[in-house]
LUMDO-188372 format. One line per field, with one value per residue (C-alpha): x, y, z; residue number from 0; residue in one letter. Coordinates in nm, 2 decimals, padded with zeros to 4 digits. Example, Ala and Ser with C-alpha at 12.3 -4.5 7.8 and 13.67 -1.06 7.14 Angstrom:
BEGIN
east c(01.23, 01.37) .
north c(-00.45, -00.11) .
up c(00.78, 00.71) .
nugu c(0, 1) .
baza c(A, S) .
END
This chain:
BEGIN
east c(01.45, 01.48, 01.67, 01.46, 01.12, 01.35, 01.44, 01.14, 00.98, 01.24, 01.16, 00.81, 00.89, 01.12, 00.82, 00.60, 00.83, 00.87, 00.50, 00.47, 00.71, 00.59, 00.21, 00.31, 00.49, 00.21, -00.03, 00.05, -00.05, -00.38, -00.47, -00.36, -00.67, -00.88, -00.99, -00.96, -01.27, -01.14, -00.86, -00.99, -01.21, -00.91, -00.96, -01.31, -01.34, -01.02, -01.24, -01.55, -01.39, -01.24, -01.60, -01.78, -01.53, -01.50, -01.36, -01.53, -01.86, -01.78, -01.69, -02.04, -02.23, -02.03, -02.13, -02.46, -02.57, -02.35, -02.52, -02.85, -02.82, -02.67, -03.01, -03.25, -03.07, -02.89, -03.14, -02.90, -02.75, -02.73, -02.79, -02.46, -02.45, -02.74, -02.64, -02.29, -02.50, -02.69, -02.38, -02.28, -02.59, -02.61, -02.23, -02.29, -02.62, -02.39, -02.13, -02.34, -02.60, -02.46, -02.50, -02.85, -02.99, -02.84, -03.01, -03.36, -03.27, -03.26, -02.90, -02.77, -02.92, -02.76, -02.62, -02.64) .
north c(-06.37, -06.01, -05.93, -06.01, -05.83, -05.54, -05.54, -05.57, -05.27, -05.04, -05.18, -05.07, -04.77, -04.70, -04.76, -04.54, -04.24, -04.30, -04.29, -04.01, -03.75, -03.89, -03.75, -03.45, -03.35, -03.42, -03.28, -02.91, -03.02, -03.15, -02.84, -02.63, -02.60, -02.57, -02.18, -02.15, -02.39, -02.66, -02.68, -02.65, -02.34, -02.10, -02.27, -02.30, -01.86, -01.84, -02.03, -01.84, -01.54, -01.65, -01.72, -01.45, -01.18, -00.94, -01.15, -01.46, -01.24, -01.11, -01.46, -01.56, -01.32, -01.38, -01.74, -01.72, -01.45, -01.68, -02.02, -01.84, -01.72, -02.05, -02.23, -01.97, -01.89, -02.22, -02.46, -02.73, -02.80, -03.17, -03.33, -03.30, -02.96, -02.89, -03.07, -02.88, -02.55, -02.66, -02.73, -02.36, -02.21, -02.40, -02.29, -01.93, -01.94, -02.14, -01.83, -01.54, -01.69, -01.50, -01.17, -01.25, -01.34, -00.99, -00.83, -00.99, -00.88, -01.27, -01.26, -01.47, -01.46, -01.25, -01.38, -01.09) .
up c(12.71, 12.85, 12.59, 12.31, 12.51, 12.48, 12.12, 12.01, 12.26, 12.10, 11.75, 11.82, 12.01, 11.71, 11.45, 11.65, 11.65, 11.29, 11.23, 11.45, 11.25, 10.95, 11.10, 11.22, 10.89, 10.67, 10.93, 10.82, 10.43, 10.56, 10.75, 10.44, 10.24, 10.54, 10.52, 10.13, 09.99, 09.74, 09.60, 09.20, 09.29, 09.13, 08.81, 08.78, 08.87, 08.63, 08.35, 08.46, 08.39, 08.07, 07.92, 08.01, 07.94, 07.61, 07.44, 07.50, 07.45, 07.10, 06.96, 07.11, 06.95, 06.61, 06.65, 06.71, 06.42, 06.18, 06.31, 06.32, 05.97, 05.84, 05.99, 05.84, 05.52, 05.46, 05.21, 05.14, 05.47, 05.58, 05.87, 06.08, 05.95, 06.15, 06.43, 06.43, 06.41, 06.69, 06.92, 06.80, 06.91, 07.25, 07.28, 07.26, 07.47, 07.72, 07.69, 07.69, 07.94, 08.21, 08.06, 07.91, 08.26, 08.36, 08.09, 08.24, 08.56, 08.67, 08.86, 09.13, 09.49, 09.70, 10.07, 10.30) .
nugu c(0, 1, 2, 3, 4, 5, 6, 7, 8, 9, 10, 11, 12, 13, 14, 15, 16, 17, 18, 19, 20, 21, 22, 23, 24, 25, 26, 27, 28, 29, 30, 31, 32, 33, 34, 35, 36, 37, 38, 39, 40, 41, 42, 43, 44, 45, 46, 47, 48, 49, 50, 51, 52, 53, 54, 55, 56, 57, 58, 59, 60, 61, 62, 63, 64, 65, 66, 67, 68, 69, 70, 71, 72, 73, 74, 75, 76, 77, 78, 79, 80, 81, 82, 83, 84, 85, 86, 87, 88, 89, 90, 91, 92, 93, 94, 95, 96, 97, 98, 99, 100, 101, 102, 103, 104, 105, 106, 107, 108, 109, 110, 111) .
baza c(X, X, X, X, X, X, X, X, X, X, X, X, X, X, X, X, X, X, X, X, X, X, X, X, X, X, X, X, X, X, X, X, X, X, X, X, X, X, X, X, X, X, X, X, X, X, X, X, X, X, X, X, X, X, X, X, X, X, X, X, X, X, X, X, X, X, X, X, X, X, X, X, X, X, X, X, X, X, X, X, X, X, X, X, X, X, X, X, X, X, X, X, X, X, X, X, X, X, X, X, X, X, X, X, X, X, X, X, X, X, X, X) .
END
């Protein structure tokens, strides 16, 4: 019977050491992220950026004047037409949102 007590104590001992390296290898993944914030927050400022850059702003501005004008101008314009129009317009106030709230002098709160 002492035999079998002590195969299955160094089974177990065996499966604990196992479990153990398998823990403290994956223990420095865990502890990665801890002083950065979360893990998608560099590509939600990288797609921050990309809308409210030049670029971004010019094709807003573009977009609203022609939606704009296509609302007031356009007589004969259907119903999804308007609707897609709308989307424009709420696209562009979406985009340059940012910089109109600047232009109010309604920015962020500032931590100090």
């Amino acid at each position: 019977m002492k035999p079998l007590f002590k195969t299955l104590r160094a089974a177990a001992a065996r499966r604990m050491a196992l479990a153990g390296a398998v823990f403290l290898a994956t223990m420095a993944d865990a502890f990665a992220s801890g002083a950065g914030g979360l893990p998608w927050d560099g590509a939600i400022s990288t797609l921050q950026n990309d809308l409210t850059g030049p670029v971004a702003t010019g094709i807003s501005v573009i977009a609203f004047l022609a939606a704009g004008a296509s609302l007031v101008f356009g007589e004969e314009l259907g119903g999804i037409a308007k609707k897609a129009l709308y989307v424009v317009l709420g696209v562009a106030f979406i985009v340059l949102g940012n910089k109109f709230l600047a232009v109010l002098g309604l920015t962020g709160a500032m931590v100090a």
